[in-house]
C-alpha positions, -999 to 999 in steps of 0.1 A, spaced: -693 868 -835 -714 853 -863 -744 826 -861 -749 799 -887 -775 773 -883 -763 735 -897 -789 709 -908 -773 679 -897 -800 642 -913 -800 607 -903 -824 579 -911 -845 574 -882 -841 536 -873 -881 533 -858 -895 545 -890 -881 529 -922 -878 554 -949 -882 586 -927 -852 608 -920 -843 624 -888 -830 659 -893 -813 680 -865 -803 713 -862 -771 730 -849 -759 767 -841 -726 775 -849 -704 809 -837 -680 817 -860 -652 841 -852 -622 861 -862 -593 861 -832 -563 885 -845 -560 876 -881 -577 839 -879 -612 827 -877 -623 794 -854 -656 780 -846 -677 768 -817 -709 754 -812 -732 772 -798 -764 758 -771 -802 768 -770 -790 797 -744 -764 814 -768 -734 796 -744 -704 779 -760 -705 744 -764 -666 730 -764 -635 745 -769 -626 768 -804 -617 747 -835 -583 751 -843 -575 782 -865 -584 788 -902 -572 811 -926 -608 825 -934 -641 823 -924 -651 796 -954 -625 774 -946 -637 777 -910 -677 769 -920 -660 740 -937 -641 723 -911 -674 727 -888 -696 716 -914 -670 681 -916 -669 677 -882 -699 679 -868 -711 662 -901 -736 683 -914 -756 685 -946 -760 724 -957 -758 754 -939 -792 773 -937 
């Protein structure tokens, strides 16, 4: 089990210019000899069901990073 914390921005449609920015935890880990992904709540409890399984542990930050739509890891 391994944390990563995703910036995740939007423009903030009460305040013309300004940008919303938003935060998200992300568990990644290997099961067998594939990793998946889940996202993680404010408590440390899983948030959904495991992302489908990926060959490493990039290609697993990947897929999380393109579906929750985020910006950059931290």
């Amino acid at each position: 089990m391994t944390y990563h914390t995703m910036q995740l921005s939007e423009p903030d449609p009460s305040h013309a210019g300004f940008i919303r920015r938003y935060y998200a935890t992300v568990d990644v880990a290997m099961s067998g000899t594939t990793w998946t992904w889940r996202q993680v709540d404010t408590n440390g409890s899983n948030v959904g069901k495991p992302s489908q399984s990926h060959a490493t542990e990039d290609d697993a930050l990947k897929d999380a990073l393109n579906r929750l739509n985020g910006d950059e890891w931290l």
